[in-house]
C-alpha positions in Angstrom: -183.0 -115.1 -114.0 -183.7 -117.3 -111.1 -186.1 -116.3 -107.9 -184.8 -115.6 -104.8 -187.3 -118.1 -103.5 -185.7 -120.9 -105.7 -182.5 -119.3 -104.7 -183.3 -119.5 -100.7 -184.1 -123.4 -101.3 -181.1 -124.2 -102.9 -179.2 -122.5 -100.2 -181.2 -124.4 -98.0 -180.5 -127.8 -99.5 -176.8 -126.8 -100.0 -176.7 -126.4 -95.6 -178.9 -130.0 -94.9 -177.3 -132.4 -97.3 -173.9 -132.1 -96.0 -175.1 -132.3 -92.4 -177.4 -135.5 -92.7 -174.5 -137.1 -94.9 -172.3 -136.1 -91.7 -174.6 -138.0 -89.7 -173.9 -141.4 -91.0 -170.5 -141.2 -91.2 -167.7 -142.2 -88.3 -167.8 -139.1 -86.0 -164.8 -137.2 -86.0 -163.1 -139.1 -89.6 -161.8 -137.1 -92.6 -165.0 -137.0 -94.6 -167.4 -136.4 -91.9 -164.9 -132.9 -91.2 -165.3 -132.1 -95.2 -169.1 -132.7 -94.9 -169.2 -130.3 -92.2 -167.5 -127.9 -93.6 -169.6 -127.8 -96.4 -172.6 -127.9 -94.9 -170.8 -124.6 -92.8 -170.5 -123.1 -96.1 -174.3 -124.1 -97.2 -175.1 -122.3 -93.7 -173.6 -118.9 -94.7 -174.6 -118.6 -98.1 -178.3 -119.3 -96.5 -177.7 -116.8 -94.4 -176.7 -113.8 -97.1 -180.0 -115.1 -99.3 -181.7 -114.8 -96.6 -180.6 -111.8 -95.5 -181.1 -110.5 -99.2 -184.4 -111.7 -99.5 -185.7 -110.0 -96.5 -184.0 -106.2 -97.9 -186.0 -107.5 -101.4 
C-alpha cells in the first residue's frame, strides 16, 4: 500500500511536468493545449489527495 504522502507527490509531479513542458512549447499549438490539459488533470487529482489527506 502506498502513503498518501508518496501519493500527494506524485499528484504533485503529475500537475508541474505538464505545465513546465507547456512552457517551452509554441503558445497556443496542439501540444502545448494537450500539455495543459494534463497538467489540468494533474491539478485535480492533487486537489482530491489533498483534500483526502487532510480528512486522514
Amino acid at each position: 500500500m502506498v502513503s498518501q504522502e508518496v501519493r500527494l507527490i506524485a499528484a504533485a509531479l503529475l500537475a508541474a511536468i505538464p505545465l513546465r513542458a507547456a512552457g517551452s512549447q509554441e503558445p497556443l499549438s496542439g501540444f502545448w493545449f494537450v500539455l495543459l490539459s494534463g497538467s489540468l488533470l494533474g491539478v485535480i487529482l492533487l486537489i482530491r489527495e489533498y483534500r483526502q489527506y487532510q480528512a486522514g
